[in-house]
N, C-alpha and C positions, 0 to 999 in steps of 0.2 A: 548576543544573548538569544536564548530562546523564548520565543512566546509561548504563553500558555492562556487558555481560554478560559474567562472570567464566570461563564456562566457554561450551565452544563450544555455540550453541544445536539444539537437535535438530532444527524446522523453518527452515526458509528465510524473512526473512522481509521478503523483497523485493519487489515487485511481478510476479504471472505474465504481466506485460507483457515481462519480462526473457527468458521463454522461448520466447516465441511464433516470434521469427526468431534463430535462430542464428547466428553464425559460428566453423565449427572450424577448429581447428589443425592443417592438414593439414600443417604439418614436422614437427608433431610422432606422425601418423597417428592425430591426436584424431578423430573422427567426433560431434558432438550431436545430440541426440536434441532436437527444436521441437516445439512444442504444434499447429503451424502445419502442419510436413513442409519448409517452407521454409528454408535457409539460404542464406548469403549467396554463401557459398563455391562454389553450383551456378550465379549467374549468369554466363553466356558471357564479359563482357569483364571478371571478375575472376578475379586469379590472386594467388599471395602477391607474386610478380615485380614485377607491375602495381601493384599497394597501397601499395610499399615504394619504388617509383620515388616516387609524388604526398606521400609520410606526408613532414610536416617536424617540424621540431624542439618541436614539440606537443606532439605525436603519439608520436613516437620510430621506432616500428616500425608497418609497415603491418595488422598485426592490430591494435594497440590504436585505428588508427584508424578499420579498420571495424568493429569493435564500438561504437567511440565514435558513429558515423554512426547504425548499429540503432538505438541508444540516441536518439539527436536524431528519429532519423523517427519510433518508437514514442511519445513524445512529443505531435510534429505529429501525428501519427495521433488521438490520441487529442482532442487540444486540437477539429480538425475535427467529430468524433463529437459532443461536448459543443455545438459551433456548431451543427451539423443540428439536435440534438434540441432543444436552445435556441430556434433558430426556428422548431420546427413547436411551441412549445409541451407538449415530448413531457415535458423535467423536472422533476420538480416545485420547492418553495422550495429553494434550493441552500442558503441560512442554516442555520448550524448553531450554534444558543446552546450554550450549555456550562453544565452543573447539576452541584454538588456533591454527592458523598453524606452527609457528617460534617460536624459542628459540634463544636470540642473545647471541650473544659473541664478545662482544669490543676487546677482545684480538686480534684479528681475523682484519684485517684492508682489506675492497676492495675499487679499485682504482679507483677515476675519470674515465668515459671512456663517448665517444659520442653517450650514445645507451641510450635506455628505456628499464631500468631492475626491475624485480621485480617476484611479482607470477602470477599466471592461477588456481583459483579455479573452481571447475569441481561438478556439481552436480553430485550426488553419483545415480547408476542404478539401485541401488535397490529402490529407490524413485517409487512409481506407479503414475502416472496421470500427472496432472499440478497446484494441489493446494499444495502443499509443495512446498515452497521456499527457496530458500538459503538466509540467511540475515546477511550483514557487520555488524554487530553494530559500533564495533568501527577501526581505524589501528593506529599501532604503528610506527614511521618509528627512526630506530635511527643512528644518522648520526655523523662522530667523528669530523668534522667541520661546523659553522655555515653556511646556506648558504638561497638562496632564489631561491626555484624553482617549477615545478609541480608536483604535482600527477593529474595521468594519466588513466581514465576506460575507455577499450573496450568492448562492454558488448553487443552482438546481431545485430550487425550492426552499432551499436552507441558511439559515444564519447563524455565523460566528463572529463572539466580540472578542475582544484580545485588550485589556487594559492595556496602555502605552505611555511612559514616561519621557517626553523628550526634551533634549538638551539643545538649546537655541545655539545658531550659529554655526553648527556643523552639522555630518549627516549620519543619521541615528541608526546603524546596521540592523537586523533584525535576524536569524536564522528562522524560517518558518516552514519548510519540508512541507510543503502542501497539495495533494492532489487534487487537479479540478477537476469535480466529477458529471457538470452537465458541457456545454457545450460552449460553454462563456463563463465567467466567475468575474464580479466585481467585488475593486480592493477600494476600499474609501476610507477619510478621515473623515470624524464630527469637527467640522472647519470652525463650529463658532467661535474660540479662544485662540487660533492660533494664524500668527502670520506665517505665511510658506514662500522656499522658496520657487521660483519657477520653474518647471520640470517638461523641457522640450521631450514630446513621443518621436522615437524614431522607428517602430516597429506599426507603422499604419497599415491603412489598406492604399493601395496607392490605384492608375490610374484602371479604369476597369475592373476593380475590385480586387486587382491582383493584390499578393502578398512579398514582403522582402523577404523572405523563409517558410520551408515548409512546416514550421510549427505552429506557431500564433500569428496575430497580429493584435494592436491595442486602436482603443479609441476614448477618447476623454467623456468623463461623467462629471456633470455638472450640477446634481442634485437633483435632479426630475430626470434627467434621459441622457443616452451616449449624442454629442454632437460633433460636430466635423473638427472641430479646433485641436488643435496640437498641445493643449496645456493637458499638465500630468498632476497638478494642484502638488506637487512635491512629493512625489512616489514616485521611486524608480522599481521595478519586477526585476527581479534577476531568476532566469526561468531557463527551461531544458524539455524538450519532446522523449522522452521514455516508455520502452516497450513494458507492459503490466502483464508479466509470465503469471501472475499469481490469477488473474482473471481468465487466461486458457484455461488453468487448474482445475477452477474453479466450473468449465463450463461442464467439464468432465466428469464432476462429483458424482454423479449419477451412476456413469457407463464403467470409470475405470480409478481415478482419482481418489476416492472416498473408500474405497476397499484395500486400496496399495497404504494411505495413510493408516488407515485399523490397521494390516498387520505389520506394517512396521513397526506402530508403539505397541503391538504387544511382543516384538521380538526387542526391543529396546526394554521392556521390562523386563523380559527374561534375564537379561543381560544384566540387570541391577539385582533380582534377586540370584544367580551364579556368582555373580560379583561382590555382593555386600559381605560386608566385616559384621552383619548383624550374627546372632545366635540365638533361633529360636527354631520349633517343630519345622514351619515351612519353610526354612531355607536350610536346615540339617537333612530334612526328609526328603525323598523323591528328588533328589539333586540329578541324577539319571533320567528319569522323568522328565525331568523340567530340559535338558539339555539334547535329549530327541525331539522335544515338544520344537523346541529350538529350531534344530535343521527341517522339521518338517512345516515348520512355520516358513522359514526363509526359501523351500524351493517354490511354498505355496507364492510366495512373494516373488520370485523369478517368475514363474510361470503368467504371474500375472500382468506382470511388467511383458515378459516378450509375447502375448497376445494384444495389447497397447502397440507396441513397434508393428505387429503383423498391422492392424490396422489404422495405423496412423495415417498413411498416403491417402484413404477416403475419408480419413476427417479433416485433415487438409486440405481437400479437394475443392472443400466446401466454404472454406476460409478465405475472405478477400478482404486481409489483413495487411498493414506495410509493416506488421513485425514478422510477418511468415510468410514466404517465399517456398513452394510448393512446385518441386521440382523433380518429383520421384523421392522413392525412400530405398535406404538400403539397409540388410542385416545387419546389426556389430550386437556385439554379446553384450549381456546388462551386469554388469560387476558390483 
């Protein structure tokens, strides 16, 4: 099953592809603030008027369809990025195995006690940069009595609670898709009601600080501090090192990223008003219009894409990343 967080979370924790292009609310005199400077709502041939003529029953209303459009180009945008650097060789293995931390043993019985126990996974220092992530997929927690209580993330400043229902005597799957966003993230149980079973760490620091992989390593939390002990208080991590193309994207907003998004969703609108089965002034009239607006839209959008390729290799250059490998660049056409 999926967890879902009980209480509202303190971080966002969406993609900062969400904020790169905006589109506000101007019925409502909402104004956002883009990572970019771009919204959607400053391009010439959009107005809420225009939006709400092409929006069908999808859709509903013409803001939820151009947010919807941001959303579809941010996407494509990013899908492209992933192709360029793909074929100049720029990414490294995209494969992400998945390594456990704990191995349990029911034999093994730990007691009720009134603390928050569990692990502290530690991004691994051989990681270079900031776009390799650590990522939960799933936790196991398995507990030798039914009982009802939390799990618990402290993750960078921040906390997330996750109500948990667990069924004694076996082990309680979880899917939880998690990125950790500081440097360490600790997973705990409120242990006062429940007996757990023992959960051997096998992803430690081992002699010299080294690590058995280059992604994490764990360390047991005992309810006041991480200590040297190998118990996992009955949390296993099921975890993966993954490269976050969305946070290059993102670093880009400024230079080239936040431009390529605007006009793609307004060439993806276009495309919805050419296309709808609606029948009204704006999409009866200037159909010719709107369909040069079109290709002049989209060469502005090449052009802008193969000045990004022109200068990719110096933004590269600069990157000492182990998702990018920075080895020259070469021409290929952007389709």
């Amino acid at each position: 099953m999926r967890l879902k967080a009980s209480v509202e979370e303190k971080e966002c924790l969406g993609s900062c592809l969400d904020d790169i292009v905006t589109v506000s609310d101007l019925c409502n005199g909402e104004r956002e603030c883009s990572l970019s400077g771009f919204d959607l709502m400053d391009a010439p041939e959009i107005s809420i008027t225009n939006l709400s003529a092409i929006a069908n029953e999808t859709y509903m209303t013409g803001l939820r369809l151009a947010r919807a459009k941001v959303k579809q180009a941010a996407l494509q945008v990013k899908n492209d990025m992933i192709a360029i650097l793909n074929t100049n060789n720029i990414t490294t293995d995209l494969s992400a195995p998945s390594f456990r931390t704990s191995t349990f043993n029911p034999n093994v019985s730990i007691a009720p006690a009134a603390l928050e126990r569990g692990i502290t996974i530690f991004r691994s220092a051989r990681i270079r940069g900031k776009l390799k992530k650590v990522f939960i997929k799933d936790i196991e927690i398995y507990p030798l009595v039914s009982a009802e209580t939390h799990l618990l993330i402290y993750d960078n400043g921040y906390q997330t609670s996750y109500p948990v229902s667990l069924v004694g005597g076996k082990v309680n799957s979880f899917q939880l898709n998690y990125i950790v966003r500081g440097k360490y993230a600790r997973f705990v149980i409120d242990d006062t009601n429940v007996t757990m079973a023992s959960a051997t760490l096998m992803c430690t620091s081992g002699c010299n600080g080294t690590e058995p992989n280059y992604c994490a390593y764990t360390e047991s939390y005992n309810g006041s501090k991480e200590v040297g002990s190998k118990e996992g208080y009955g949390i296993n991590l099921i975890f993966s090192c993954e490269c976050d193309y969305d946070q290059f994207l993102c670093d880009l907003a400024k230079t080239y990223v936040g431009e390529l998004i605007w006009l793609k969703s307004r060439i993806l609108l276009l495309d919805e008003r050419l296309h709808t089965s609606r029948m009204n002034n704006w999409v009866v009239y200037n159909r010719e219009e709107s369909a040069q607006m079109r290709i002049d839209l989209d060469t502005e959008y090449r052009e802008k894409w193969n000045g990004l390729v022109r200068g990719m290799y110096s933004i590269l250059k600069n990157y000492r990343d182990s998702c990018l490998e920075c080895r020259g660049i070469r021409w290929v056409v952007n389709g």
